[in-house]
N, C-alpha and C positions, 0 to 999 in steps of 0.2 A: 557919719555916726555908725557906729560899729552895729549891727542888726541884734545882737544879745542883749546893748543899750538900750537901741527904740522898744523892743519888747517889753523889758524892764520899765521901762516910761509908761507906758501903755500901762501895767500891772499899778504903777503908782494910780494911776488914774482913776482903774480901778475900785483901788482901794480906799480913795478917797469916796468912791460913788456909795461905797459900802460904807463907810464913816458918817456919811450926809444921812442916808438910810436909818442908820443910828439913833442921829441926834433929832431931835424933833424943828430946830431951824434948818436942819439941813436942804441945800437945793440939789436934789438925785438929779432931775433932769439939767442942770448945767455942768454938773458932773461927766454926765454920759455923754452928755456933749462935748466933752474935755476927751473923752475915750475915743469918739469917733474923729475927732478930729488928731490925735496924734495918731491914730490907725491910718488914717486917709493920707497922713504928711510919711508916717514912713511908706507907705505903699508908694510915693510918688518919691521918694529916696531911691527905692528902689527898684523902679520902676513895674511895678506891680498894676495889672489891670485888673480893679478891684472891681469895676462893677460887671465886667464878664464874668468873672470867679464868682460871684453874688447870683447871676443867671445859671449856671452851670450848678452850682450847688443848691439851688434852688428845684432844681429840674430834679436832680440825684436825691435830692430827700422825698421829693414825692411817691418817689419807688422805693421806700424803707418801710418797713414796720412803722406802729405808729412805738415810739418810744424805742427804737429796735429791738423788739420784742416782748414789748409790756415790760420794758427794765422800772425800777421805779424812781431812780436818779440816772 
């Protein structure tokens, strides 16, 4: 699958987390489980080592500003 696709997928999913959000039956949390899980399936598409990159950026945000820089978004 073309990597613009998985992205795209991932956005769907998204946006259904945002739809669930919404609606008052909505389930957010199987939603976002839906996000992690098409993130986790194209990382291993393409061969992505996502939980080093999760330690690594984890490390690099501790040395940011808090909000880099008191932004407010």
């Amino acid at each position: 699958m073309p990597f613009p696709v998985a992205i795209a997928l991932v956005h769907s999913e998204v946006s259904e987390a945002l739809a669930a959000d919404r609606n008052e039956n909505g389930d957010v949390a199987e939603e976002l489980a839906d996000v992690i899980l098409r993130v986790l399936d194209s990382a291993r598409t393409y061969q992505l080592d996502v939980p080093a990159a999760l330690v690594r950026k984890m490390a690099k945000n501790k040395l940011r500003a808090y909000r880099h820089g008191w932004k407010k978004y």
